[in-house]
N, C-alpha and C positions, 0 to 999 in steps of 0.2 A: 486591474490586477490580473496575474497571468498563474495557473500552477500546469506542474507536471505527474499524471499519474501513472505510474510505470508501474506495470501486470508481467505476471507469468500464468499461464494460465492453458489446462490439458484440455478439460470438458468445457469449459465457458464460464464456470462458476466466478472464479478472481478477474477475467473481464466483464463479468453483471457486475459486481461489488462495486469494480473503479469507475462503470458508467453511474451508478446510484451516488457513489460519492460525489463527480463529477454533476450529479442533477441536484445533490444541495446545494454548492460552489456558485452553479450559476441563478439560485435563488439568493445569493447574495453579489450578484453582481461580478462574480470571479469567472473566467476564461479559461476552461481548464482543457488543455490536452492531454489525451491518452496515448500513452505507445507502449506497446507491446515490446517485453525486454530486449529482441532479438534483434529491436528499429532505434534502441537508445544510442547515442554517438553525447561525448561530453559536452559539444556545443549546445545540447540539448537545453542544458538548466539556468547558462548566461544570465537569462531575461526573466528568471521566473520568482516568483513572490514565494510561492509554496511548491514543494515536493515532498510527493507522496508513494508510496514503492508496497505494492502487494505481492505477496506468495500461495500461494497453496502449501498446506500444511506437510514437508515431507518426512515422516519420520520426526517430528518435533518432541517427541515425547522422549524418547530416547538419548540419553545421556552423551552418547558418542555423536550424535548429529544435531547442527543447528537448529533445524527444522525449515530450512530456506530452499527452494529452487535453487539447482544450477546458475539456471540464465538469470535470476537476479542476483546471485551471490556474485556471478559477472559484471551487475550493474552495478551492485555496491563496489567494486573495489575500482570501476570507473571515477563514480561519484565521490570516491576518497582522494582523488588526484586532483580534481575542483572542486572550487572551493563553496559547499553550503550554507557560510559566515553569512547571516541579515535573511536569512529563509528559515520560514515553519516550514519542520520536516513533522510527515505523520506516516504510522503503519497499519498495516491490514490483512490478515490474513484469515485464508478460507481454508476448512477441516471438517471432515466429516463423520469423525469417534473424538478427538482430544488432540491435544501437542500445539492447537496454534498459537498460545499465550509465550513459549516459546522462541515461535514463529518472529512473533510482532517482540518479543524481547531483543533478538538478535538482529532487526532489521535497525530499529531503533537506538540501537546501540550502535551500527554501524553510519546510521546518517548522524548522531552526535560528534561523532570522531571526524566525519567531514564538514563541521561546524553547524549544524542546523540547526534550530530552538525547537524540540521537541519537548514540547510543555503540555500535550496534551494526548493524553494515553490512546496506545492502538485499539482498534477495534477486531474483536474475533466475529468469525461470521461462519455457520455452520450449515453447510449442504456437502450435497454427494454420497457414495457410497466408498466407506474403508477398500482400502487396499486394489483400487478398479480406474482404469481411465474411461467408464462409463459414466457417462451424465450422471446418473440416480438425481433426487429429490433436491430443488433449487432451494434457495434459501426463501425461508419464512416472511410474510410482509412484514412482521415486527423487526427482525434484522435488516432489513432493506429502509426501511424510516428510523434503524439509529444508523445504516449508512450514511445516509440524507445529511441528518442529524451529525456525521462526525465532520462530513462536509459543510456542512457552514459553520461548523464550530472551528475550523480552520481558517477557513475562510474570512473570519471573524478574528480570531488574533492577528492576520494578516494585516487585515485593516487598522487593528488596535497600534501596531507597531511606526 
């Protein structure tokens, strides 16, 4: 089985997430590549069992904004032109005060509309410093083993299917 994790990401925070998710995946036997949103092209997803699409929390709280990156709002409206029909889709986004539930609402909603079975709810994961593209404080080991944790739980309806 094959998935794709596709990150945006300032300080490193949403690419640790996608590596942690991607180190459950392959405790279930899953192959998962990471590409950073900027390297996604739609031939990307062809071959793949699972896709998975994280953000950084932008302004999520807020009424007028999705709370999605740019360059994955980019990749969502790629991945709406191919077709996600017979793929778990899953989301994830990283936040450092609030708004990623948001986040993971809109990303979620955008990989349903390009057909994916998202049946199993996003994961928020909280590092960083509000309002800063400085590192600040990395995510907690507890968030980091339900990253794990949301990766082979994907991983796992992949197989089920």
């Amino acid at each position: 089985m094959n998935a794709l994790i596709i990150y945006h990401t300032v300080s490193g925070h949403t690419k640790r997430a996608a590596e942690d998710i991607a180190e459950g995946m392959a405790g279930e036997s899953v192959s998962a590549q990471l590409l950073a949103a900027g390297e996604v092209a739609q031939w990307d997803v062809a071959d793949k069992d699972i896709v998975v699409v994280g953000s950084p929390c932008h302004a999520g709280s807020l009424a007028i904004r999705s709370g999605i990156s740019g360059p994955i709002l980019s990749v969502l409206k790629k991945l709406q032109t191919a077709t996600l029909t017979g793929m778990i889709g899953g989301a994830f986004a990283v936040h450092s005060a609030y708004g990623a539930q948001r986040t993971v609402n809109g990303i979620e909603k955008r990989l349903r509309a390009a057909g994916a079975d998202v049946s199993t709810p996003g994961i928020l994961v909280k590092a960083g410093v509000p309002f800063s593209i400085v590192t600040g404080p990395m995510a907690a080991e507890q968030s980091r083993d339900e990253l794990r944790s949301f990766g082979r739980t994907l991983a796992q309806a992949a197989k089920a299917r």
